[in-house]
N, CA, C and O atoms as CSV, one atom per row, in Angstrom:
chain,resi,resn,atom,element,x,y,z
A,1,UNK,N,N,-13.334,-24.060,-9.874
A,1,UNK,CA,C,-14.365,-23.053,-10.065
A,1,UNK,C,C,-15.507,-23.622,-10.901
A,1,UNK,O,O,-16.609,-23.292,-10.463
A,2,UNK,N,N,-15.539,-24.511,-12.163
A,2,UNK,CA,C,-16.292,-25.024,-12.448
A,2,UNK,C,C,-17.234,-25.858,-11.258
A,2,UNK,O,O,-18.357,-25.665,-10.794
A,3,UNK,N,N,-16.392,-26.662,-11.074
A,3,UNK,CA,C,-17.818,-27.289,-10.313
A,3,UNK,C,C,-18.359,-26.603,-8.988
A,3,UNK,O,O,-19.323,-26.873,-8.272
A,4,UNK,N,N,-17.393,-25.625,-8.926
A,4,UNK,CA,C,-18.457,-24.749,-7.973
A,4,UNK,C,C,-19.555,-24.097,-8.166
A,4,UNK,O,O,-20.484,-24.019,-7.362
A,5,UNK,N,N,-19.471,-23.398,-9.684
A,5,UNK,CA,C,-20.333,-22.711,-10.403
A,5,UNK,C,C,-21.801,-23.909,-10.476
A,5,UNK,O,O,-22.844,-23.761,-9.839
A,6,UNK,N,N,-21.418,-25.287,-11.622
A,6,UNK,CA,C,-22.058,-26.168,-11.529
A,6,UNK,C,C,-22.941,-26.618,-9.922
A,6,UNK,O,O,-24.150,-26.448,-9.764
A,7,UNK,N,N,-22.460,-26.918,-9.383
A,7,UNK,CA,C,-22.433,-26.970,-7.538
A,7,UNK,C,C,-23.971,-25.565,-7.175
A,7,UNK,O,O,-25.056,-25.681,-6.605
A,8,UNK,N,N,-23.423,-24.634,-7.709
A,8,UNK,CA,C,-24.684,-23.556,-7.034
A,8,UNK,C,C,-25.381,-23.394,-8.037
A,8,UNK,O,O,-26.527,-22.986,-7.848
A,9,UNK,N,N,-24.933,-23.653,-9.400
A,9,UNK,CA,C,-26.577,-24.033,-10.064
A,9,UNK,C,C,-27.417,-24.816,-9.568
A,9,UNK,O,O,-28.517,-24.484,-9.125
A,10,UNK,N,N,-26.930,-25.989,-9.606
A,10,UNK,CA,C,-27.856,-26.936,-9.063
A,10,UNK,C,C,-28.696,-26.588,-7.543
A,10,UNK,O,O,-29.874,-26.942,-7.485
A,11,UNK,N,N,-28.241,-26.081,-6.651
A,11,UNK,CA,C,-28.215,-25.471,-5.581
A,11,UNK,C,C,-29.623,-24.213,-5.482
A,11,UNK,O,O,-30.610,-24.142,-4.751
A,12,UNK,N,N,-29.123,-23.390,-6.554
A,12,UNK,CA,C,-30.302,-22.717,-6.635
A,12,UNK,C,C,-31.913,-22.883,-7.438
A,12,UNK,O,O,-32.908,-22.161,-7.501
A,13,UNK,N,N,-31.613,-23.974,-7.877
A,13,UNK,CA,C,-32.787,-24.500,-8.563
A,13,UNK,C,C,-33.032,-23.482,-9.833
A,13,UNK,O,O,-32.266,-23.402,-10.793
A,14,UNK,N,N,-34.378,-22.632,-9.643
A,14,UNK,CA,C,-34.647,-21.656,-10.673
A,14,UNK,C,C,-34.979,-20.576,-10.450
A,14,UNK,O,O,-35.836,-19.916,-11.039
A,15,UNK,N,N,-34.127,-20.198,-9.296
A,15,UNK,CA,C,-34.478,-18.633,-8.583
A,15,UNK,C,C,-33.036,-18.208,-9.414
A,15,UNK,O,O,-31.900,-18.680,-9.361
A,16,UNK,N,N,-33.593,-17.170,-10.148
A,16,UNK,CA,C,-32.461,-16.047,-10.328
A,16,UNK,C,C,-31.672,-15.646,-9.612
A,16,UNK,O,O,-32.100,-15.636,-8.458
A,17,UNK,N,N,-30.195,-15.112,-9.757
A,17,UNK,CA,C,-29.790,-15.100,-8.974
A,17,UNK,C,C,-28.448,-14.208,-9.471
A,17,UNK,O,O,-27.995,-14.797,-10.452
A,18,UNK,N,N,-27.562,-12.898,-9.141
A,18,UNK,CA,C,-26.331,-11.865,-9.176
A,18,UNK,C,C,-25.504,-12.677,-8.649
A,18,UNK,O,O,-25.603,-13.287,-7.584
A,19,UNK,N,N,-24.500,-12.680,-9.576
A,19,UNK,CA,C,-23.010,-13.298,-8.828
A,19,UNK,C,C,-22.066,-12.723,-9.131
A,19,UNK,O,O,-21.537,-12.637,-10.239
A,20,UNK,N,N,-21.624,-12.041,-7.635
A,20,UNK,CA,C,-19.995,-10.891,-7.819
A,20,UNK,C,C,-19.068,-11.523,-8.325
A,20,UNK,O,O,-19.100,-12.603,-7.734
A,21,UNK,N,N,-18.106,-11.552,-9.177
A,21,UNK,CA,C,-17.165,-12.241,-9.352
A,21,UNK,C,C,-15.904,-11.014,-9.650
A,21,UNK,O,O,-16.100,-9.985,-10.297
A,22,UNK,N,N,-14.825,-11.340,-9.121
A,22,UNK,CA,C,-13.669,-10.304,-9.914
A,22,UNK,C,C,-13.103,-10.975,-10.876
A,22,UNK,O,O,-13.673,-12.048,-11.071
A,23,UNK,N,N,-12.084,-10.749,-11.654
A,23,UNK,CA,C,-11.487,-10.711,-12.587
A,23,UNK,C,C,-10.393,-11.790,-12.977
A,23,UNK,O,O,-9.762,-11.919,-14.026
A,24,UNK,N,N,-10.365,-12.584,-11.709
A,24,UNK,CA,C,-9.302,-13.572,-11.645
A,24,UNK,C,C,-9.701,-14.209,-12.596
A,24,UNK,O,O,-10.842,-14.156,-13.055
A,25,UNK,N,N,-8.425,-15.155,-13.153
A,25,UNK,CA,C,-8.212,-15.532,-14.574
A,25,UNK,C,C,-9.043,-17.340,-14.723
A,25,UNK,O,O,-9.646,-17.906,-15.635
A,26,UNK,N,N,-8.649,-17.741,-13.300
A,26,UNK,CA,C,-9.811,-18.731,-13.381
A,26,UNK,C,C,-11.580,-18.844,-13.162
A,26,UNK,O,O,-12.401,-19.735,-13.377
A,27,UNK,N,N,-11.633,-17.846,-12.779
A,27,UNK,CA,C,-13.119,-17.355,-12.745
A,27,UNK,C,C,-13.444,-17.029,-14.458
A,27,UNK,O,O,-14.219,-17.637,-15.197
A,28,UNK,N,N,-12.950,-16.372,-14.635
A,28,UNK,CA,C,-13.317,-15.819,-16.082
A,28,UNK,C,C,-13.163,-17.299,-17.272
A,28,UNK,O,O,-13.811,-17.712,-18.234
A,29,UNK,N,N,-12.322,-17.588,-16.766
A,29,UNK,CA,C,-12.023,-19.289,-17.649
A,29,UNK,C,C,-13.789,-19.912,-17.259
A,29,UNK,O,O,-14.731,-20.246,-17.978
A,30,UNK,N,N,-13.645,-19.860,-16.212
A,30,UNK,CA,C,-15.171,-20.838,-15.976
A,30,UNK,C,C,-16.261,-20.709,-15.972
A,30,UNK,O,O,-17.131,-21.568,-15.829
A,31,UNK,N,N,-16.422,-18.878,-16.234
A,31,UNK,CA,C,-17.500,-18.725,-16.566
A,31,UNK,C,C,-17.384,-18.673,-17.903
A,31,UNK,O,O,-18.414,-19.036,-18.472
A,32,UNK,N,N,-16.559,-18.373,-18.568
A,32,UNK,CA,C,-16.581,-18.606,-20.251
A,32,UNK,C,C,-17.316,-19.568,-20.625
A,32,UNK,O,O,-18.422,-19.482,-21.160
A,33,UNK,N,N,-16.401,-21.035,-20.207
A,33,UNK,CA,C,-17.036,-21.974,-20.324
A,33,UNK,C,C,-17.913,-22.680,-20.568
A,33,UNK,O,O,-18.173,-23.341,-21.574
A,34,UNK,N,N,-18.694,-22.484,-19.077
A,34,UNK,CA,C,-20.136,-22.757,-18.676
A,34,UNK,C,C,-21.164,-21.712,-19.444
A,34,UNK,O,O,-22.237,-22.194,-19.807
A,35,UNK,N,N,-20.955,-20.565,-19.666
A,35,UNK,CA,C,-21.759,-19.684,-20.987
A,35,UNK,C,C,-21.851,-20.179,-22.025
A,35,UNK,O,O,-22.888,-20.331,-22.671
A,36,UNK,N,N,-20.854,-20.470,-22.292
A,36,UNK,CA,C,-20.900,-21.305,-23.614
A,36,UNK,C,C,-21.841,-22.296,-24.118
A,36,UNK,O,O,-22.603,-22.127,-25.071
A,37,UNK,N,N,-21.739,-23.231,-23.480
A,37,UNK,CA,C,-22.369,-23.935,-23.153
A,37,UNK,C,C,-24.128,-24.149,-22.467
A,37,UNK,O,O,-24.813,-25.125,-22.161
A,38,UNK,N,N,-24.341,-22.510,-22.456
A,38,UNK,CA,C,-25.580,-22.363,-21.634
A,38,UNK,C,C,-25.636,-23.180,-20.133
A,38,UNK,O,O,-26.587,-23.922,-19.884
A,39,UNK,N,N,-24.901,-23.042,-19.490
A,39,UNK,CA,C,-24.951,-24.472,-18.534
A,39,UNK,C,C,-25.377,-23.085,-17.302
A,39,UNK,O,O,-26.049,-23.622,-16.421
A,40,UNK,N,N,-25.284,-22.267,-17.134
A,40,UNK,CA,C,-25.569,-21.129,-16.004
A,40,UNK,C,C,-27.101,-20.362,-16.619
A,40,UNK,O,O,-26.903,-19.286,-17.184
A,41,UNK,N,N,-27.983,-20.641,-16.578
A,41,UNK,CA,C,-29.005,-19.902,-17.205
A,41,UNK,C,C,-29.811,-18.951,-15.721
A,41,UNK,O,O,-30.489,-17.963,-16.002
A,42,UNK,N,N,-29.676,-19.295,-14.483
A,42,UNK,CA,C,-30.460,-18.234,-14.253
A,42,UNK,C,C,-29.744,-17.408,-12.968
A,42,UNK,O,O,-30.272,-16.860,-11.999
A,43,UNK,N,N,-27.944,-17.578,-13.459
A,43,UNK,CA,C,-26.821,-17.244,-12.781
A,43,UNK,C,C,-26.501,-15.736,-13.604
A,43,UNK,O,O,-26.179,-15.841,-14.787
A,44,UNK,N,N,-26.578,-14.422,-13.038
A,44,UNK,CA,C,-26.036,-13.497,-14.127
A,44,UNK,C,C,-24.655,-13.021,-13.075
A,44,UNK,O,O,-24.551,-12.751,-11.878
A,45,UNK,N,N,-23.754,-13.084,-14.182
A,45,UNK,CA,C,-22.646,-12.296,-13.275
A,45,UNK,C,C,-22.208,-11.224,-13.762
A,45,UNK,O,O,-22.120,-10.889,-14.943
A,46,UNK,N,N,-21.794,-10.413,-12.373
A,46,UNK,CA,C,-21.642,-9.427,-12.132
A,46,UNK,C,C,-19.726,-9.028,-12.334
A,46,UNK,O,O,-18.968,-9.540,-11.510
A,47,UNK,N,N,-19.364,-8.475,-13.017
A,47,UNK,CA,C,-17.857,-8.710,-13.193
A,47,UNK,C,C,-17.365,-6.871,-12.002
A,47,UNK,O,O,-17.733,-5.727,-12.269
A,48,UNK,N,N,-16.481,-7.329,-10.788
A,48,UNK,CA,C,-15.640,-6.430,-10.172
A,48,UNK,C,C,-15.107,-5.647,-11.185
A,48,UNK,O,O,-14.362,-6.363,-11.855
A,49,UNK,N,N,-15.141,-4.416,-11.647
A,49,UNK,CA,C,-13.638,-3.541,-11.989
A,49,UNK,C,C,-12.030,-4.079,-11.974
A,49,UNK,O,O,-11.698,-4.973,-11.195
A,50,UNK,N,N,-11.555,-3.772,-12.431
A,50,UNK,CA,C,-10.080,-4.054,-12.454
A,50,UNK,C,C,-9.496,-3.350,-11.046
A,50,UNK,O,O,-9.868,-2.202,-10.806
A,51,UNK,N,N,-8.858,-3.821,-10.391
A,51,UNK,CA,C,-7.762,-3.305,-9.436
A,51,UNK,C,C,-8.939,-2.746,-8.527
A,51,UNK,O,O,-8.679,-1.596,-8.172
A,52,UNK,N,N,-10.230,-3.239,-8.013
A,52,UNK,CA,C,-10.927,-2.208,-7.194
A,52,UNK,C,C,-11.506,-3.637,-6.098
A,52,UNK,O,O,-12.380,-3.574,-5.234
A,53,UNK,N,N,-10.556,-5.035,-6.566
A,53,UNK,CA,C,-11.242,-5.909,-5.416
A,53,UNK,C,C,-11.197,-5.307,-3.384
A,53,UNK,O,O,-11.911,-5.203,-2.387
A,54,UNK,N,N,-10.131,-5.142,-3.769
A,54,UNK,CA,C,-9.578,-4.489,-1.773
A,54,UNK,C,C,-11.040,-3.494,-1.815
A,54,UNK,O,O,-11.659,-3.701,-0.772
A,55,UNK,N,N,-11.597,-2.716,-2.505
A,55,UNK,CA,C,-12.561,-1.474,-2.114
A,55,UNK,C,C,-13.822,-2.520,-1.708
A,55,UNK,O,O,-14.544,-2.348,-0.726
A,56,UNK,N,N,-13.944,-3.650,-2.670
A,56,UNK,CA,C,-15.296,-3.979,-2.413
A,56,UNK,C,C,-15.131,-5.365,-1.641
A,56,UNK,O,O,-15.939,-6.228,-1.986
A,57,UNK,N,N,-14.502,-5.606,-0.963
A,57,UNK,CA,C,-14.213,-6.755,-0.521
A,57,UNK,C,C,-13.479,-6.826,0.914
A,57,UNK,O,O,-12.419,-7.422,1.106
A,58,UNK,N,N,-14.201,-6.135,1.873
A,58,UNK,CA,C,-13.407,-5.289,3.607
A,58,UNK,C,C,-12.595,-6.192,4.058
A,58,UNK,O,O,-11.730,-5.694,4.779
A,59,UNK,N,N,-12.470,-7.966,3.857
A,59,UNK,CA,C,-11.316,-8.599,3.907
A,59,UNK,C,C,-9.938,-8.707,3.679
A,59,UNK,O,O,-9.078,-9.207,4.405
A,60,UNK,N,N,-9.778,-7.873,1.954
A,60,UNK,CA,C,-9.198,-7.826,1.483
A,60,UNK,C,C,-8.027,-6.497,2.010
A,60,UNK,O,O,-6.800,-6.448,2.089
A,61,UNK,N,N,-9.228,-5.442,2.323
A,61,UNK,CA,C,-8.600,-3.871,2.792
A,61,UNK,C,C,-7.923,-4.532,4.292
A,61,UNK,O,O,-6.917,-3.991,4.751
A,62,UNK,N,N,-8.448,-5.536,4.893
A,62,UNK,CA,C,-7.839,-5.754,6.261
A,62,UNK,C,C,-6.412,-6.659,5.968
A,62,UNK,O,O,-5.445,-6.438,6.696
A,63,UNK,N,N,-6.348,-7.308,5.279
A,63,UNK,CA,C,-5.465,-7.488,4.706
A,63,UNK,C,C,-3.867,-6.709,4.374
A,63,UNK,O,O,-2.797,-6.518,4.952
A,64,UNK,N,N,-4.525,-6.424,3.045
A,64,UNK,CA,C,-3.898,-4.964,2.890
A,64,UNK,C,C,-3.354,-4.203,3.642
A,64,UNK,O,O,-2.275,-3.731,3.285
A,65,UNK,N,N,-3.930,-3.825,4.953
A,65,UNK,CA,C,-3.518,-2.812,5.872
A,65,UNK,C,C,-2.793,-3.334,6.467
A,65,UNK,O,O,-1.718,-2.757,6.630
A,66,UNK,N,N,-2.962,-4.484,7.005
A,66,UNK,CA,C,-1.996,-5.211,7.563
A,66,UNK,C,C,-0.573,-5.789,7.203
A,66,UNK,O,O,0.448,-5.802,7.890
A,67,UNK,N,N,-0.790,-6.240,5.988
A,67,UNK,CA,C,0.438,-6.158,5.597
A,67,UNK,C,C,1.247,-5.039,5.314
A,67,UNK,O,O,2.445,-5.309,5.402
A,68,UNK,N,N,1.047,-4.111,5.066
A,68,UNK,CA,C,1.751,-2.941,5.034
A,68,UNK,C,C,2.744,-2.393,6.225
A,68,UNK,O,O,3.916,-2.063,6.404
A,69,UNK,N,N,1.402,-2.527,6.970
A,69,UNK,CA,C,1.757,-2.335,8.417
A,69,UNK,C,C,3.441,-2.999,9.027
A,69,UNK,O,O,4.379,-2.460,9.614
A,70,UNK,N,N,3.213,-4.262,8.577
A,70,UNK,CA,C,4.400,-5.630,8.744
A,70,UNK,C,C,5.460,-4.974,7.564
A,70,UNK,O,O,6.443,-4.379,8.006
A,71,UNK,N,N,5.354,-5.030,6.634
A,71,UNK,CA,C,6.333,-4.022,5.610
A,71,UNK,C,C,7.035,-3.241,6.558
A,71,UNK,O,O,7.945,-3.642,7.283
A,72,UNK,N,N,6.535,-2.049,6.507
A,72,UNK,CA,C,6.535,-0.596,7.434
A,72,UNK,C,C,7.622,-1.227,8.713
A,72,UNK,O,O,8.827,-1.143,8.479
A,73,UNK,N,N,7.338,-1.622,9.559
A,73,UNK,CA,C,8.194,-1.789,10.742
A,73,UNK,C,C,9.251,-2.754,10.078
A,73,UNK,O,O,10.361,-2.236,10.201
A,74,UNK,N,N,9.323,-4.029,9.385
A,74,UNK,CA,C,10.216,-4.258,8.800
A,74,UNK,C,C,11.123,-3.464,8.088
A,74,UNK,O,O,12.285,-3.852,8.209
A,75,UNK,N,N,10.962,-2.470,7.380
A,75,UNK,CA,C,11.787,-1.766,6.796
A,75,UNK,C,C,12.391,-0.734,7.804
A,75,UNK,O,O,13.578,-0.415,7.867
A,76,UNK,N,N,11.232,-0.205,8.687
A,76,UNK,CA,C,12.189,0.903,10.012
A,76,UNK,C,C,13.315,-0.119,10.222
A,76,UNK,O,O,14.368,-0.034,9.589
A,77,UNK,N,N,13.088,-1.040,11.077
A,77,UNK,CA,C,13.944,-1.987,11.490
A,77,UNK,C,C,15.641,-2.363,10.781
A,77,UNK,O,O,16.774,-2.498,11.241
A,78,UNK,N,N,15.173,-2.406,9.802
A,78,UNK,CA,C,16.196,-2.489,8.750
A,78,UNK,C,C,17.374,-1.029,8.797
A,78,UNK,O,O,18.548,-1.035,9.169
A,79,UNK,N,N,16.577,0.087,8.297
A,79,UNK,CA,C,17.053,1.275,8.537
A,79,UNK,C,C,17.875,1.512,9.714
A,79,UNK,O,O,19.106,1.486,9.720
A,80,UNK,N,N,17.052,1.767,10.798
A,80,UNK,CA,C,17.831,1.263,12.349
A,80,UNK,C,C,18.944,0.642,11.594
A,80,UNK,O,O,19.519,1.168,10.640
A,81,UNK,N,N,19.174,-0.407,12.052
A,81,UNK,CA,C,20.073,-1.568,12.069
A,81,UNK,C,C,21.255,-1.018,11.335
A,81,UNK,O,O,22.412,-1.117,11.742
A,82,UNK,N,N,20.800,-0.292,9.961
A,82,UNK,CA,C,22.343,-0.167,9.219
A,82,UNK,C,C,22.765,1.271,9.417
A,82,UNK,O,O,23.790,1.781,8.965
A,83,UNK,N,N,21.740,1.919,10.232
A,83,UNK,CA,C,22.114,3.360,10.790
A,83,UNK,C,C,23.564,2.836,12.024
A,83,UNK,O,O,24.789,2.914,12.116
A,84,UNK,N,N,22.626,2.415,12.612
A,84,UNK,CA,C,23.531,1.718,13.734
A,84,UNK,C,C,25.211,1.022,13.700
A,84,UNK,O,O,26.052,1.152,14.590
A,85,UNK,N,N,25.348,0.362,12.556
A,85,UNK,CA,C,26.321,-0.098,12.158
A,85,UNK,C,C,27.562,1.080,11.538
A,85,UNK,O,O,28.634,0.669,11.093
């Protein structure tokens, strides 16, 4: 994550610029960091809510749904099976 951060500074030159970030523990490590340091000056980030990445992130909800979905018939399945027995 650092040198990604580093990576799109450089990248954006000196256009300002919002960066979504959620809450993950290495994100927050690297932007600490690099703040620290002033090394992100015309990077402002934007910090996700806790527990609200799946809402803002429609990958995540497809995800989500999907696995559930795979849960769900796995567990009928299961049920079945020891009904059956």
């Amino acid at each position: 994550m650092l040198e990604w951060l580093l990576w799109f500074q450089n990248r954006i030159e000196r256009r300002r610029v919002a960066l979504l970030l959620d809450n993950f523990s290495a994100h927050e490590c690297a932007v600490a960091e690099l703040e620290d340091e002033d090394l992100l000056p015309t990077i402002h980030i934007i910090w996700l809510p806790s527990r609200a990445t799946s809402k803002y992130q429609p990958m995540d909800q497809e995800v989500i749904r999907t696995w559930k979905g795979h849960h769900r018939r796995s567990m009928m399945r299961r049920i079945i099976t020891h009904a059956e027995t």
